[in-house]
Structure formats: C-alpha cells, structure tokens
N, C-alpha and C positions, 0 to 999 in steps of 0.2 A: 475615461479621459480622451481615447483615442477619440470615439465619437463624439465628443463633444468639441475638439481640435478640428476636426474634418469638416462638422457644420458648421463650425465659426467661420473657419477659411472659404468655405461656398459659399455661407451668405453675405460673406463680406465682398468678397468678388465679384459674386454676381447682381449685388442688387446694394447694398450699404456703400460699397466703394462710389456709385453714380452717386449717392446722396454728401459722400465728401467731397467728391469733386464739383458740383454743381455749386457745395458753401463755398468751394476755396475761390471760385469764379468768382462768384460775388463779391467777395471781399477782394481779389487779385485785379478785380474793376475798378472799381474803386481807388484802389491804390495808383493804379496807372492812371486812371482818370486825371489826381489831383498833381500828380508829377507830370505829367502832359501840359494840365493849365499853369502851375510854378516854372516851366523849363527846367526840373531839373530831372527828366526822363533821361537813363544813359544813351550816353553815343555814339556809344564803341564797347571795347571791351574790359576799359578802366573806365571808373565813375570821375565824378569831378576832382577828386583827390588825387587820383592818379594809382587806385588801388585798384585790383580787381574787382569788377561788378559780384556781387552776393550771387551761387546760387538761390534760385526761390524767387526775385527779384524782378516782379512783372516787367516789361521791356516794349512790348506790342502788341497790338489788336490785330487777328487776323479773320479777315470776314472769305467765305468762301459762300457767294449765294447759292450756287447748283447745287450746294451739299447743308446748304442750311446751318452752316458752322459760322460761328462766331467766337471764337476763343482769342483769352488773351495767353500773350505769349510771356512764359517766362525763361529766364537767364539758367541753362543748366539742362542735361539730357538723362542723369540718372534717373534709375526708379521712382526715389524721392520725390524727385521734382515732377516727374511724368504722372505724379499721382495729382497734383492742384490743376494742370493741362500741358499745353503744347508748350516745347522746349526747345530753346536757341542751341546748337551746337556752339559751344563756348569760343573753340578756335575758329572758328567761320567769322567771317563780318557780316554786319546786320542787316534784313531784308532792306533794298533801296538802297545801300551803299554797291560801289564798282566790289565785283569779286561774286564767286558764287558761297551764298549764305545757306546752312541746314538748317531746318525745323523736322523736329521729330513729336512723333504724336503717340499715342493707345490703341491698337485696336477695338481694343474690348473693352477691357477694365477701364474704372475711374473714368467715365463720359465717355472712351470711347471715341475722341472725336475723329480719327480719322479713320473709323472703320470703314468707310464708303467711297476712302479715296480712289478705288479701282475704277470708280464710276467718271472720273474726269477724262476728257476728252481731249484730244488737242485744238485747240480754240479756246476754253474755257478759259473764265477770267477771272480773277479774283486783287484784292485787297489787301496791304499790310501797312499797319499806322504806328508809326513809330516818332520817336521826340525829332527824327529828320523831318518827316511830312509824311506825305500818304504818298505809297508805291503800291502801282498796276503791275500786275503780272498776267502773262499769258503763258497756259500749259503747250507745250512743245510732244511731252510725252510720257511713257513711261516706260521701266524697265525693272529686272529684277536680277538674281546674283547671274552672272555669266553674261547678262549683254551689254555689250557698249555702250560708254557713257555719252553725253555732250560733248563737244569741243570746249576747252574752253576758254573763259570770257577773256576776249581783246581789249585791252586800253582798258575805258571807262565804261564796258558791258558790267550791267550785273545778269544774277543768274539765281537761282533760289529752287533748291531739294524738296521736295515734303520728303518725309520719312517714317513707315511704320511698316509694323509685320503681315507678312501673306500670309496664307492658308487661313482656315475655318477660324471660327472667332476662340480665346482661349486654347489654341492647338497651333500655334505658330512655327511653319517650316520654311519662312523663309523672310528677307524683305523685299517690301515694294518700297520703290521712289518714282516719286512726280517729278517731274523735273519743269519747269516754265524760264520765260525769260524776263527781264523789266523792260515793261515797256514804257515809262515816264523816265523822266533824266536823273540820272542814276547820283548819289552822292559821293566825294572824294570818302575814302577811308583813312583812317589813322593807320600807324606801322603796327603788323601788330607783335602783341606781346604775349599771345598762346599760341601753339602749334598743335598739329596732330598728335607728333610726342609727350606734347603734356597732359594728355587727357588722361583719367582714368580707365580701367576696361569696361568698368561701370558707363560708363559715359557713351561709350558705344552702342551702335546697333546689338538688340538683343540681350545687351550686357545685365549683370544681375549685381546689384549693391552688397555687399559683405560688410559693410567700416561698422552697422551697428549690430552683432552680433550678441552682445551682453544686453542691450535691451532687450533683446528675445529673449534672451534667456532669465531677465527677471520678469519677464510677464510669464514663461511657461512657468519661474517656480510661484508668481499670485497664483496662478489658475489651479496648482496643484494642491495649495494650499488651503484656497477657497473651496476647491472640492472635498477635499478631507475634510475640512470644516461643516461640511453643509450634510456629510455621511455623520459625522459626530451628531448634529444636532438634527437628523434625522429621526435616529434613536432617543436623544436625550431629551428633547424640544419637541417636537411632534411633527407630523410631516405635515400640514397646512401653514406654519410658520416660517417652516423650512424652506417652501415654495416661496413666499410671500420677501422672504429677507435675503437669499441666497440667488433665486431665479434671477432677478438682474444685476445683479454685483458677478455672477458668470455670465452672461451676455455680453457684460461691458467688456470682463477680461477677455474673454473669446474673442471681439475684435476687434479688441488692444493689439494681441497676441496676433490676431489674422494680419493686420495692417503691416506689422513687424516682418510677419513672413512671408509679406507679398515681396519686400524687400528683395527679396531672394531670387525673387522669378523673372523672364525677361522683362525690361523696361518698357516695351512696345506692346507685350502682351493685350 
C-alpha cells in the first residue's frame, strides 16, 4: 500500500498533473472566451450581482512571449485553483486596473507555467486580457524574500507581481517575484471588498490547502479497500483476472488519492 501511495503521488506529480492541467486550460478558454464575447467577464472582485467572484472562475489571458506562456488566469491562489493555472490574488485588483495586482503560478507541478520565470529580464514585455481590455506590462525586475520591494503605485499607476516558488523544481526554498509596471492606461478600480486579512493561509505564497481533509481520507479508505479486494481475488479468482479487473480501478484511485494530497503541498510547488 505504502508503494503503491508513493507511485501514485509521483506519477501524478510528475507527468498526470501536466495532462490535468493542460484539460483544465482548454476548457478554462473556452469559458473566458465566451464571457469575453457576452461582456459578462468579472471586473472586479464582485461579479455582476454584487457577490464575490467564484474561486476557479477564469478572469484573464496572460500571454508572456519570451517564456512562451499563454495561460488563462483564474480567480483564487490556493492549491486548488493553482492546479487548472495561473491565479488572481483575490485581495489584489485586477491586471490593467490603478493598484498593484498578483498573479501567482506552479513552478513544477500542473503545467508548471511559471517555472522560467527567473528568465525575464527588465525590458521584457508581456500581455494580460482581461473583460477591461488588453494591459501592457513591462518587467521592472525581480526579487526574492529580504529584498526590497517597488515603490508603490501613485494615483492611477498600476503595477502587477508574478508570483511563484525559487529553488530546483519540486524542492521549493523560497519565492520569486517579477514585479513589472502597466504601461497602457490603467483602469479606475472599484472600492474594494477583500483585504489581506481576509485571505486564507492557503491563499498565500507557499500556502498548503487543509478545508478537504475527509476526501482524502475516503479515497485512502477506496484504495484500501480495493487493494484488499484484489489480494482476495488474487487467491480466489486467479491472478490474470485480477490484473485485468483490479490494475486500473488502482490507478484511478491512486490518482484520485495523489490529486487529494497534492492538496497538501505548497501551492506554487
């Protein structure tokens, strides 16, 4: 059980989480696509109702050419969300409004997309489309824990973070942030209505999701289950069968089970 735990969670990590994350793009295009052409892409940090934006809730396209990224961005920084792509810090306002906005990304895991962000330069330029219009950003610079941040933004400056983990890939000791400035004219923002305080710790740099707990633990007791099962009718069934009706009905739970307890791990990862 132990090993069969341990390879789920590596293969799920290492090579099944890119193929989730790559569906969830697809589909999180799409969605932003047809809310783009309707106008009813969020504006802020309440939807048209006046209710908090969903996390999970695509929001913007971020193109970065020099890194060959293209991710759409969703509403929310936990694990969760960092697992479909790149994530709005919820208390922040949105890339191309006045105010400086975060986006946080994966190094590794789930796409991964901003493992390469070490490679931006000050100069570089990049892209973010959002239900305001399309915002220019130009990198300014980077930094990591202990140095100085930006100044920050006057009037109607905006300003816009990336955010994800330093060190080796899967081995995260620290974070990096890109920090750039807007260089098209910047949108008024609404007042808002989350703060730093209201985040979760989830929600944070590095932070690690705990809220679903009990789904873990009913996929560790299928997988236990299903393994007992499959030692039964090893003996009882024969072992060609056993192969045949058991080998992917544990795979699947294996990373059921891995996805649940990537939950755990940091966000950025």
């Amino acid at each position: 059980m132990v090993s069969v735990l341990l390879f789920g969670q590596i293969i799920n990590i290492v090579i099944i989480s890119h193929v989730q994350h790559a569906t969830s793009q697809t589909r999180l295009f799409e969605e932003l696509r047809t809310s783009l052409a309707e106008g009813s892409a969020p504006l802020g940090q309440t939807d048209k109702d006046g209710g908090l934006v969903a996390p999970g809730t695509p929001l913007a396209l971020l193109s970065i050419p020099a890194l060959n990224v293209q991710e759409t961005v969703v509403e929310g920084t936990s694990s969760r969300e960092l697992m479909d792509g790149v994530g709005h810090r919820r208390d922040t306002p949105l890339p191309g409004q006045s105010g400086t906005s975060v986006l946080m990304g994966r190094a590794a895991a789930y796409g991964g997309a901003f493992g390469q962000l070490g490679r931006l330069s000050p100069g570089e330029r990049f892209t973010v489309t959002t239900g305001l219009g399309v915002a220019e950003f130009e990198v300014t610079g980077q930094r990591r824990a202990g140095d100085p941040g930006p100044a920050l933004p006057v009037g109607n400056e905006g300003r816009l973070t990336l955010t994800t983990a330093a060190g080796p890939a899967f081995l995260p000791d620290g974070v990096l942030r890109i920090d750039a400035k807007l260089l098209s004219k910047a949108v008024p923002k609404a007042p808002p209505v989350l703060y730093a305080a209201s985040l979760e710790p989830a929600e944070l740099p590095l932070g690690s999701d705990t809220s679903d707990l009990v789904g873990l633990l009913v996929c560790l007791e299928l997988l236990i289950l299903a393994a007992l099962a499959a030692v039964w009718s090893w003996y009882r069934w024969g072992q060609r069968e056993t192969w045949l009706v058991f080998l992917p009905a544990l795979g699947a739970l294996s990373v059921l089970t891995g996805t649940q307890a990537s939950l755990l791990l940091p966000n950025l990862l």
